[in-house]
Residue, then its C-alpha position, 0 to 999 in steps of 0.5 A: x275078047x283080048x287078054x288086054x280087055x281082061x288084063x284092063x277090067x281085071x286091074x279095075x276090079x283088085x284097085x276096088x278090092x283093096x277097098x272092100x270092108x277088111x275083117x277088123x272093121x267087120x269085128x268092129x262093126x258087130x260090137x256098135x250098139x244101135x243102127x246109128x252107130x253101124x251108119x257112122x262106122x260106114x260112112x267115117x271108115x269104109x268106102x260106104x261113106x261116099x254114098x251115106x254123104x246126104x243121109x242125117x243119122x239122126x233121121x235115118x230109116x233102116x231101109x234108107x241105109x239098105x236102099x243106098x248099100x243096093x246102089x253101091x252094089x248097082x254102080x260098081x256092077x255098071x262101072x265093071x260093065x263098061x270094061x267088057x263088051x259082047x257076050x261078057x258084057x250081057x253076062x254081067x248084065x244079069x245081075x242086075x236084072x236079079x235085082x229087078x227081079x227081087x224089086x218085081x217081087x216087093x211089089x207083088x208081095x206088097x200089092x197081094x197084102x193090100x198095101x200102097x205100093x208108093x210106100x215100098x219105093x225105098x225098097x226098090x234096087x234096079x238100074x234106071x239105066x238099063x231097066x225096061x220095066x216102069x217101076x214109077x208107074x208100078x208103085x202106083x197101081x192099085x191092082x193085079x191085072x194093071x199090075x201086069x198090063x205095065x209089064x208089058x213089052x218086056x219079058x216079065x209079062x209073059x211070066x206073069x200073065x198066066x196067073x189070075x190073083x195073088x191072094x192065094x198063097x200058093x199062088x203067090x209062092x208059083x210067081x216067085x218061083x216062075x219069076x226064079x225060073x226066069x231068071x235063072x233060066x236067063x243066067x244059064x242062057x247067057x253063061x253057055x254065051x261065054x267061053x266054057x273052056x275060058x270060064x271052066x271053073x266059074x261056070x262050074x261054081x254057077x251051076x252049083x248055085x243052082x243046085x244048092x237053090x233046088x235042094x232048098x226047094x225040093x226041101x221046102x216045097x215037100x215040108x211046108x206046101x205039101x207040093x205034088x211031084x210034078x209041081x216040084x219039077x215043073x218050078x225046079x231050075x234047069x242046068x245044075x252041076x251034080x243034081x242032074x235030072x235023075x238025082x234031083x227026081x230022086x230028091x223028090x221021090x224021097x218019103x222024108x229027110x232021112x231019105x234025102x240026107x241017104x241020097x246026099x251022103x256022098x255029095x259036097x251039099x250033104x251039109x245043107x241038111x245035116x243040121x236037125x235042130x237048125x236046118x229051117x233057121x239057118x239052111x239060106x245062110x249055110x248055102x250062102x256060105x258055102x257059095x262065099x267060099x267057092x266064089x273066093x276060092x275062084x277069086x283067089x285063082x284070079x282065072x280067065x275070062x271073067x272069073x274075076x269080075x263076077x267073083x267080085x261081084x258076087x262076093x260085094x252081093x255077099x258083104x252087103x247082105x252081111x251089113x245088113x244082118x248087121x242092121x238087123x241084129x242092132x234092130x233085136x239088140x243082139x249080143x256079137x256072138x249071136x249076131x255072128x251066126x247070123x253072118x255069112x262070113x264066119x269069125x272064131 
């Protein structure tokens, strides 16, 4: 692809930049006292209001408020994709099957606790674009096997035909990881498609993503599933930066944390498990926070290829999942410094 194609998806992206929530308005939105207030913020003084014009403040749900920050998400993401083509293009892509994914997820969770699935609708963010996936007929099915025969003809069928029942568990965590698999499996595919020299530094901050998701697996699966060595390997992800094989199977070897901090002394992710008392609470968080600062690091370089776009991306994924600790915090009437802990963003 032409540096001119870069140069004109580039400028698209810092023009959508400049209207991104500034630290102010974030400090701003902190102090509000109730959900309602976080709403008549966003809509009066950021770029959100544009799709809150419909909502009433006075009837307003909090997974309304979310569903319609996810669309901004989708929209800008399909906006971007009209300035790219090719392989770059089909890159993008990819994040808003991430979003079909975590709606694919919802609905299997909701349908494994014996919920109506018609009731999970706010909840779903996908493309209606680009989806294969039948999401109306999804919420109406009231079982597992008709669950399933829907996905047929897209790639999910073949993740998901294997399992029998979605009442155990563990069975339920080997979906979501297989669907993780997936996914990530897809990213990687897709990312060895565009060029590596162009892209050196995003593809780096990429595959250091994935080695940050293992940790948290390996972590998790050995102190609250009790998983076997070969079912940590099987539903670890492929394509890491540092953790390669023998690391990551040494991770797994490991008899304890003490163990695996031992084995991480020297690496960049020894922070992930350096926290006794909080390492449960606050470990998704910490990795988001390390990738927010690699991804504006990357924006920051205003790199080739499209560095720049999917840092763009990535870091508006980020500002999103903020609000939205924001609209939680409101929901347990936190005090601002403790709503902050709970940010990616850090604020002194």
């Amino acid at each position: 692809m032409s540096n001119s194609k870069f140069s004109c998806v580039n400028t698209k992206v810092l023009a959508m930049t400049a209207r991104k929530i500034r630290e102010d308005q974030y400090q701003d939105l902190i102090k509000t006292k109730s959900l309602s207030e976080v709403f008549v913020y966003l809509r009066d003084h950021t770029y959100y209001g544009e799709f809150f014009k419909n909502m009433d403040p006075q009837q307003l749900h909090r997974t309304e408020l979310e569903a319609h920050l996810n669309d901004l998400k989708i929209n800008q993401i399909e906006k971007l994709m009209h300035y790219l083509s090719g392989n770059e293009k089909l890159f993008l892509k990819t994040f808003l099957v991430r979003m079909e994914v975590e709606s694919l997820r919802v609905l299997i969770r909701g349908l494994s606790r014996g919920e109506d699935l018609e009731n999970l609708k706010p909840l779903m963010v996908y493309s209606k674009i680009h989806t294969k996936l039948p999401f109306d007929r999804l919420l109406k099915v009231k079982d597992w096997e008709s669950f399933k025969k829907l996905t047929m003809g897209t790639d999910y069928y073949r993740v998901l035909e294997i399992y029998k029942n979605i009442t155990d568990n563990v069975e339920l965590i080997m979906i979501e990881k297989n669907l993780d698999r997936y996914y990530y499996d897809l990213l990687k595919n897709r990312l060895l498609k565009i060029d590596q020299k162009e892209n050196k530094e995003l593809v780096q901050v990429q595959r250091r993503n994935i080695d940050l998701l293992n940790l948290i697996w390996v972590y998790r699966g050995k102190k609250f599933y009790g998983l076997s060595r070969e079912e940590l390997i099987a539903y670890s992800l492929r394509g890491g930066y540092e953790l390669n094989d023998e690391k990551l199977n040494a991770l797994i070897m490991a008899k304890n944390v003490s163990e695996m901090k031992v084995l991480l002394e020297n690496s960049v992710y020894y922070f992930l498990l350096n926290h006794e008392k909080t390492i449960d609470l606050f470990m998704e968080r910490r990795r988001e926070r390390f990738m927010y600062y690699q991804y504006m690091n990357l924006f920051a370089k205003r790199g080739n290829g499209i560095s720049l776009v999917v840092a763009y991306i990535r870091l508006l994924d980020f500002e999103v999942e903020d609000i939205t600790s924001l609209i939680e915090s409101k929901r347990y009437k936190m005090e601002p410094e403790e709503t902050k802990k709970y940010l990616i963003r850090f604020f002194e």
